[in-house]
C-alpha positions in Angstrom: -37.8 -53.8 -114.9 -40.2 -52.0 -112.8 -42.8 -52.4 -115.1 -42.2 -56.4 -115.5 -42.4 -56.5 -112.0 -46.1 -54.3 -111.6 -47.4 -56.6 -114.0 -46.2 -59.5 -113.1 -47.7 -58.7 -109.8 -50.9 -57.3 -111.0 -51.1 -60.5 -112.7 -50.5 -62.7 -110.0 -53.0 -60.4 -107.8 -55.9 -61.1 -111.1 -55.3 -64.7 -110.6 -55.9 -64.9 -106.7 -59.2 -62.6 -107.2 -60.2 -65.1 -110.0 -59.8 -67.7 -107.7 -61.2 -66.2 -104.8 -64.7 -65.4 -107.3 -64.2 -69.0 -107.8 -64.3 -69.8 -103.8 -67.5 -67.3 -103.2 -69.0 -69.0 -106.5 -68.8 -72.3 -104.6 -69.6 -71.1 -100.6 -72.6 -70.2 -102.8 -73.6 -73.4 -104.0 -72.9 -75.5 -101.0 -75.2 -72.9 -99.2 -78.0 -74.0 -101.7 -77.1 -76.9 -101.4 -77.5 -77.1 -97.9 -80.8 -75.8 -98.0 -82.1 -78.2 -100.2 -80.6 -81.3 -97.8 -81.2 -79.6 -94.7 -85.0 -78.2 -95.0 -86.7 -80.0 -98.7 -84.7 -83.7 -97.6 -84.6 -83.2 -94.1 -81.2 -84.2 -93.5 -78.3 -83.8 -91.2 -75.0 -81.1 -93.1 -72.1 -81.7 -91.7 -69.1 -80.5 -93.9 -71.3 -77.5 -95.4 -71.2 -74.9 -92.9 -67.2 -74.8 -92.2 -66.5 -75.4 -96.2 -68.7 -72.1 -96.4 -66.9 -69.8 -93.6 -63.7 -71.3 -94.6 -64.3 -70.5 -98.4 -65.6 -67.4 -97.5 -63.0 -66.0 -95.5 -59.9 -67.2 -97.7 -61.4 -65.2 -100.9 -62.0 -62.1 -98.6 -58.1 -62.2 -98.1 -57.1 -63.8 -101.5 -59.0 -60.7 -103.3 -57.4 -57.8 -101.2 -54.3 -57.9 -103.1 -56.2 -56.9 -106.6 -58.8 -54.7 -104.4 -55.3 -52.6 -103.5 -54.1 -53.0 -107.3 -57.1 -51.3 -108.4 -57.1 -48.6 -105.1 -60.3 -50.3 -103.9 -59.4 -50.1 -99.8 -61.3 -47.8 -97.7 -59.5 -44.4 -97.4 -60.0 -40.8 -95.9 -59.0 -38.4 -98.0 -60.5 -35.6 -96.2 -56.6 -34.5 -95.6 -55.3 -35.4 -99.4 -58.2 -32.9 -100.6 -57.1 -29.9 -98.5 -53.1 -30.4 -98.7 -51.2 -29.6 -102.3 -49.9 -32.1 -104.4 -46.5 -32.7 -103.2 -47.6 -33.2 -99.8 -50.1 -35.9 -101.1 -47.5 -37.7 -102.4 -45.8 -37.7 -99.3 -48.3 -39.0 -97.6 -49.7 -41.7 -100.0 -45.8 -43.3 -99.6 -46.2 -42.8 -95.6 -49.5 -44.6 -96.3 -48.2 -47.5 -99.1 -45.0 -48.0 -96.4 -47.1 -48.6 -93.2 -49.4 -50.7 -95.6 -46.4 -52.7 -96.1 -45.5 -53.2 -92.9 -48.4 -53.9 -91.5 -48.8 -56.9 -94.0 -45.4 -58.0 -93.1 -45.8 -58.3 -89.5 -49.2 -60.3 -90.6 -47.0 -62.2 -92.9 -45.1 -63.8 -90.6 -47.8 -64.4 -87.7 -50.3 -66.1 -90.4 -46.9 -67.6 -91.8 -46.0 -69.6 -87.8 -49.9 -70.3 -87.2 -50.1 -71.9 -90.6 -46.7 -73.9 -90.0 -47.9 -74.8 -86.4 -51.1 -76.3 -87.9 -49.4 -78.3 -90.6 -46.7 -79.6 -88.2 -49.3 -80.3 -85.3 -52.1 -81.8 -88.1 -54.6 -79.5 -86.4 -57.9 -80.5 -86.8 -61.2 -78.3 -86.8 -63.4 -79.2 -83.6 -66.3 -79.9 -85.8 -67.5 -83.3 -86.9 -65.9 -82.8 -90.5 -62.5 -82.1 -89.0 -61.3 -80.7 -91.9 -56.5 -80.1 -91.6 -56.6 -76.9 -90.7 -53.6 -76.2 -92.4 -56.2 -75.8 -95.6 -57.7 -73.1 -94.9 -55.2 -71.0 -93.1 -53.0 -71.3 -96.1 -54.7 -68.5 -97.5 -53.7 -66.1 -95.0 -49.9 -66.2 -96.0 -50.3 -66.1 -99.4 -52.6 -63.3 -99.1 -50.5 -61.3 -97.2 -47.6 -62.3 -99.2 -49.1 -60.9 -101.9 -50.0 -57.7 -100.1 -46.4 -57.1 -99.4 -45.7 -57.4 -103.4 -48.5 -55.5 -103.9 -47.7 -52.7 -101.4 -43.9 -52.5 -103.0 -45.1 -52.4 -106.6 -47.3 -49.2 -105.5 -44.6 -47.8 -103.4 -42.2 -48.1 -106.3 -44.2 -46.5 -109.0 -45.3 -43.9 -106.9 -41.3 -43.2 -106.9 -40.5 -43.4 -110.4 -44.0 -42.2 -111.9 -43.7 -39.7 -114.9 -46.3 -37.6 -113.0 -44.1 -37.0 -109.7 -41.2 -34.8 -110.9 -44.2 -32.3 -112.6 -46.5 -32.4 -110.0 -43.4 -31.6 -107.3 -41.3 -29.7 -109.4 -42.2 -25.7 -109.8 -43.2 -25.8 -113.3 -47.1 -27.4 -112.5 -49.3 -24.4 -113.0 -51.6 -25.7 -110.2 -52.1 -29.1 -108.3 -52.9 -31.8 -110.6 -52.4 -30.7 -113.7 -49.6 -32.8 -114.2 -50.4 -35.7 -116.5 -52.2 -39.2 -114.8 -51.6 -36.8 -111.1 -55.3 -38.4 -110.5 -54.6 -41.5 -111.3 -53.8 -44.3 -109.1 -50.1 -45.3 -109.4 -50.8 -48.7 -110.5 -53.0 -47.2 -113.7 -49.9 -44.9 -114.4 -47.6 -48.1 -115.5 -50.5 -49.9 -117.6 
């Protein structure tokens, strides 16, 4: 079950960071693009710029659910070098629990701003006016997402093969017990 639910999650976190290549892919082109009709045509952009920070910004957040599959966020582990196993498994389920609150507090703010924009038919201020209901869509699913994300880690890290060993007093010395220096999510794969 556990392992239907990692992948199944993994999965889903693949297919936003496939999609979010896909957005930087195409900020990309319509920045050539509006090179070419701004400076070789000499003519006036006026959807380019906000398609660009808008596409921009939604695959930074639509990718951070597979950057935290694959252990990719910025971390000190100046303390998880100098402390023994079990307490580094304490701390990395302190750390994957206020991860998960975090993104469920941003859950439900992104979650009312994007609500209030697709009730209210908010409008950008620029001459495009692009809903902006579009764009902040990304930010709930993204943090929705995160939350899956954040319990699939918290959960493995619970019923990985490699806990009991590594806390237990058989382990010979920190680490040695199979996948202990592997992140949670490569345990289960």
């Amino acid at each position: 079950m556990l392992k239907a639910y990692s992948q199944a999650v993994g999965n889903a976190s693949r297919g936003l960071a496939a999609f979010a290549t896909a957005l930087l892919i195409a900020a990309m082109l319509v920045v050539c693009q509006m090179i070419m009709q701004r400076y070789v045509f000499r003519q006036a952009t006026i959807w380019q710029t906000d398609f660009v920070v808008f596409s921009a910004t939604a695959a930074m957040f639509l990718g951070a659910p597979y950057v935290l599959l694959k252990g990719g966020h910025v971390g000190i582990d100046v303390v998880e070098m100098v402390v023994g196993e079990r307490t580094r498994y304490v701390l990395r389920i302190i750390a994957g629990l206020l991860g998960l609150l975090f993104c469920a507090v941003m859950l439900i703010a992104t979650w009312i701003q994007f609500h209030d924009a697709w009730a209210g038919n908010w409008k950008h201020s620029s001459v495009w006016a692009p809903p902006l209901w579009v764009p902040l869509a990304a930010l709930p699913v993204s943090f929705a997402m995160l939350c899956l994300q954040y319990v699939a880690q918290i959960l493995t890290l619970l019923t990985a093969p490699a806990v009991p060993a590594a806390m237990g007093h058989g382990a010979a010395e920190p680490g040695s017990a199979p996948g202990a220096d592997r992140h949670p999510q490569e345990i289960i794969q």
